[in-house]
MDAnalysis code that builds the backbone (N, CA, C; Angstrom):
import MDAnalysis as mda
import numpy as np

u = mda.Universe.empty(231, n_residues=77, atom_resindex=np.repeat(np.arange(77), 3), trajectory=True)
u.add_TopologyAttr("name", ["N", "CA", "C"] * 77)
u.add_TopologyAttr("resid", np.arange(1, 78))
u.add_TopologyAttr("resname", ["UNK", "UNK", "UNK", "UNK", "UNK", "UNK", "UNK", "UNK", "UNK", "UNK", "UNK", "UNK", "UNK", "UNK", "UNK", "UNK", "UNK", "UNK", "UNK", "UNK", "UNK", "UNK", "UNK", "UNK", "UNK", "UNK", "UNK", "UNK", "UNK", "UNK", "UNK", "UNK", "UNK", "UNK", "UNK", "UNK", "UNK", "UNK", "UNK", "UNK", "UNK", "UNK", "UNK", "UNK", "UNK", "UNK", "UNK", "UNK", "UNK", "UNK", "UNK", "UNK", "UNK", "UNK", "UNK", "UNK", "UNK", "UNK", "UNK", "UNK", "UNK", "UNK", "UNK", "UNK", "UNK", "UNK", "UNK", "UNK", "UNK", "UNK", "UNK", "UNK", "UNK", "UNK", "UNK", "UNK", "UNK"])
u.atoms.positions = np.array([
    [-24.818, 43.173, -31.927],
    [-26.070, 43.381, -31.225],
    [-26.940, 44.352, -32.003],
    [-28.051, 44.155, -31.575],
    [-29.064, 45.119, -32.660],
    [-29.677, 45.916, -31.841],
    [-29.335, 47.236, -32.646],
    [-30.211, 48.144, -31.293],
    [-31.419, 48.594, -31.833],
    [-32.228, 48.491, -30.515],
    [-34.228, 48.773, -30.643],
    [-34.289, 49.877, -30.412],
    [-35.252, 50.445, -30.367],
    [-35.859, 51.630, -29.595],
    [-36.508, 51.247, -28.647],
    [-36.227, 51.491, -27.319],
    [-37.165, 51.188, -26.417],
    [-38.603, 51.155, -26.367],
    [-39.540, 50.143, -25.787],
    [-40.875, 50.429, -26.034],
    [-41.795, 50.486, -24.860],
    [-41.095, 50.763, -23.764],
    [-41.615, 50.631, -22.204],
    [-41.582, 49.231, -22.042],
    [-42.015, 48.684, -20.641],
    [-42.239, 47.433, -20.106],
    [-43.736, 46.808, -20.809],
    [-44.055, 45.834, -21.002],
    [-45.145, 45.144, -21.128],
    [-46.120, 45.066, -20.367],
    [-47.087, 44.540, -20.053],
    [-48.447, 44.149, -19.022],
    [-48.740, 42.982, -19.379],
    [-48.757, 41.758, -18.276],
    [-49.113, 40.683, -18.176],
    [-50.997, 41.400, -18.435],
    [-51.165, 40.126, -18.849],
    [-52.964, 40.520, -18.546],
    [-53.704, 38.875, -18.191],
    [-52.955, 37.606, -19.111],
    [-53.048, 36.737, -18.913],
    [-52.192, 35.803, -18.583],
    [-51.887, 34.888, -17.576],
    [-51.120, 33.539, -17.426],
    [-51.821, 32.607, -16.597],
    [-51.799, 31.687, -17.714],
    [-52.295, 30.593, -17.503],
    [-53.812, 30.387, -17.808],
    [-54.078, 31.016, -18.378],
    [-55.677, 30.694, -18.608],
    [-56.538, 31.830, -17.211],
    [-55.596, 32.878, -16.198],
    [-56.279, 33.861, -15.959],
    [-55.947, 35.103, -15.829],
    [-57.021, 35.585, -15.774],
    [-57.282, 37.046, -16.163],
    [-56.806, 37.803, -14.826],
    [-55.502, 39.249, -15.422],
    [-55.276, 39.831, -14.176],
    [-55.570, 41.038, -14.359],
    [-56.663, 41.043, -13.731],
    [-58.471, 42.253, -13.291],
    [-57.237, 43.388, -13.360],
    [-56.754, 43.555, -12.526],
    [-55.737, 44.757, -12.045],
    [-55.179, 45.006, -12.536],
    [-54.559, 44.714, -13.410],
    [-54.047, 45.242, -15.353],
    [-54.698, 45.595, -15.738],
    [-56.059, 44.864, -15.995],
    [-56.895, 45.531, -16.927],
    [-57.571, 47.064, -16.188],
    [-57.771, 46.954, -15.405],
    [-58.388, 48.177, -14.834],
    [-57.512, 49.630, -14.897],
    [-56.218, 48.895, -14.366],
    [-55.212, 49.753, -14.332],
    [-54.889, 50.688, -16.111],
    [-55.361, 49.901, -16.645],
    [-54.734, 49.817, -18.325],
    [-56.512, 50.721, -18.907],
    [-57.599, 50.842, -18.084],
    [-58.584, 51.239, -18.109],
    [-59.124, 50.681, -19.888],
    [-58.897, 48.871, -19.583],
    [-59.377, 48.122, -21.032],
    [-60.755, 47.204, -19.889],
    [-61.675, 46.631, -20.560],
    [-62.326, 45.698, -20.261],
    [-62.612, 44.309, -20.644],
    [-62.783, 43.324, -20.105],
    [-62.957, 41.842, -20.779],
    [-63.241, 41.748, -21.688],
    [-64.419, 42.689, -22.350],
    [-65.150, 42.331, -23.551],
    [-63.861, 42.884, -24.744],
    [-63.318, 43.660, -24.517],
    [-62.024, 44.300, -25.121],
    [-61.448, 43.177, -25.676],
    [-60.770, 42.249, -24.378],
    [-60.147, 41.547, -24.344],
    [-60.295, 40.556, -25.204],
    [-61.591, 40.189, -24.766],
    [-61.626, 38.312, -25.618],
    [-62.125, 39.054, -26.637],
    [-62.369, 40.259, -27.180],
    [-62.716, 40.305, -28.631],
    [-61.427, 40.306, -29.163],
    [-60.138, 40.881, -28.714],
    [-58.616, 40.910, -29.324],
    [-58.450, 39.396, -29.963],
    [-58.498, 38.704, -28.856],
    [-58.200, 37.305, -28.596],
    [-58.752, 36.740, -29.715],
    [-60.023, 36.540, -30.074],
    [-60.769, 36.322, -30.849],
    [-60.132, 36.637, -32.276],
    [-60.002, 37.626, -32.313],
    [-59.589, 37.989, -33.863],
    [-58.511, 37.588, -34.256],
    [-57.586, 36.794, -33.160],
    [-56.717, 36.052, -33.113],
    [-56.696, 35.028, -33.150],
    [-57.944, 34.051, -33.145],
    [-58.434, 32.935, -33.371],
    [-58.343, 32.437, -31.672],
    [-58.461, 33.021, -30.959],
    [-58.614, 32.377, -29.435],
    [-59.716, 32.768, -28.816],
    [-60.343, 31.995, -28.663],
    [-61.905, 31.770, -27.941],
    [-62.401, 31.902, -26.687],
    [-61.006, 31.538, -26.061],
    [-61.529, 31.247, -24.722],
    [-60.268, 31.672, -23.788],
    [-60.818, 32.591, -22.759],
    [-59.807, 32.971, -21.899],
    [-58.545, 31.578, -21.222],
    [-59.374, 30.485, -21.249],
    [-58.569, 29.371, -20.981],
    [-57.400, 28.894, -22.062],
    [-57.896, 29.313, -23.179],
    [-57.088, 28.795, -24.264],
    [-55.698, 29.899, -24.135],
    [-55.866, 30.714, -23.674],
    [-54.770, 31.396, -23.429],
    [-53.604, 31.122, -22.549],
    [-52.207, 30.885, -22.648],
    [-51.358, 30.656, -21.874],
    [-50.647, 31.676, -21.258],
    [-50.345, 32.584, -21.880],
    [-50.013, 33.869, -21.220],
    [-49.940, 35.171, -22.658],
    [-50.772, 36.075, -22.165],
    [-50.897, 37.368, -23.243],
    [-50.933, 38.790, -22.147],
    [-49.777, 39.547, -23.225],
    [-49.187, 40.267, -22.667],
    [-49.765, 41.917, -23.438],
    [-49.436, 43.370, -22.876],
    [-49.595, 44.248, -23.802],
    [-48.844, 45.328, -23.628],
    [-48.178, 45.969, -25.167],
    [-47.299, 46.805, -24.733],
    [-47.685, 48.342, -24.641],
    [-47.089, 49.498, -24.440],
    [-48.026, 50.784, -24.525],
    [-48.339, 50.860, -25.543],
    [-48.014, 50.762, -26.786],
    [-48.428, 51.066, -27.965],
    [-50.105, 50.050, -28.271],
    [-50.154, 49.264, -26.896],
    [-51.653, 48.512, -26.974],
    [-51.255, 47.387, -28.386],
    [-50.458, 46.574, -28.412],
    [-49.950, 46.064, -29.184],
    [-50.014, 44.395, -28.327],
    [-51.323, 43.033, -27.951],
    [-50.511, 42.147, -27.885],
    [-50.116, 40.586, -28.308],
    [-49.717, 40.487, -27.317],
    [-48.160, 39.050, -27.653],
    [-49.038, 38.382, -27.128],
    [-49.666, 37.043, -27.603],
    [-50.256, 36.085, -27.207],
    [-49.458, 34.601, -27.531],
    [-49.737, 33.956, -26.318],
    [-49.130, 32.533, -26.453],
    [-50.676, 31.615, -25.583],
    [-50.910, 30.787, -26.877],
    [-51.672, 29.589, -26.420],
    [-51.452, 28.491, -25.971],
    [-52.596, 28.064, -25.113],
    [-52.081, 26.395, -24.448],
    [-52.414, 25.404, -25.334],
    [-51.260, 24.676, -25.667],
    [-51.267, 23.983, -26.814],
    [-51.037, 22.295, -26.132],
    [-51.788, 21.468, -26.184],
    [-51.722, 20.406, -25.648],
    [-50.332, 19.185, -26.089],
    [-50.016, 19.679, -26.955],
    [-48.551, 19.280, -27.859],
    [-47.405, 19.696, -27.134],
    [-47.812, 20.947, -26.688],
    [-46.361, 21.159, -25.967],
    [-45.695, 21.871, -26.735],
    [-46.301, 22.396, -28.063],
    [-45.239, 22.916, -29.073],
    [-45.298, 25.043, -28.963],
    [-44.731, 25.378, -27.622],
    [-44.892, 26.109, -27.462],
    [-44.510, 27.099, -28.687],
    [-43.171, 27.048, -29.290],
    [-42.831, 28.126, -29.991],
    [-43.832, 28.262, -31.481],
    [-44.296, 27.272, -32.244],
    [-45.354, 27.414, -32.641],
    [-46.392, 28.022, -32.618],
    [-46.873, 27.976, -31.536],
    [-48.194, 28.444, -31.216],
    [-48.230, 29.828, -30.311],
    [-46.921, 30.239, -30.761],
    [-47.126, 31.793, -30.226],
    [-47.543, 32.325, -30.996],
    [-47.976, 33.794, -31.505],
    [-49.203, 34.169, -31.749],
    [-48.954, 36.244, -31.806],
    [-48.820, 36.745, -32.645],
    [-48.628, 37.999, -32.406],
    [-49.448, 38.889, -32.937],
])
């Protein structure tokens, strides 16, 4: 087994193509924050998102909706 250093729990912010306000507020980030991350990630559109996550280090894990189905692909870090 490989040991990590712990990095706290994560924050949903997106699943499924929506936005959860109450993360973000809580996390005191804003939309425009957001889809600019996204963006620089090549994701455009809050819909195109399947679920994106963030860790404390403000670090996140994005997975897109990929009409293929080829989820592990099109995850996204």
């Amino acid at each position: 087994m490989i040991a990590k250093k712990y990095r706290g729990l994560r924050t949903p912010l997106i699943i499924d193509g929506v936005i959860y306000e109450e993360n973000l507020q809580k996390l005191k980030i804003d939309k425009k924050w957001l889809k600019d991350q996204l963006q620089s990630k090549g994701v455009y559109s809050f819909k195109e998102a399947f679920y994106v996550d963030i860790d404390v280090e403000g670090e996140l894990s994005i997975s897109k909706t990929d009409e293929r189905g080829n989820f592990l692909k099109d995850y996204i870090k």
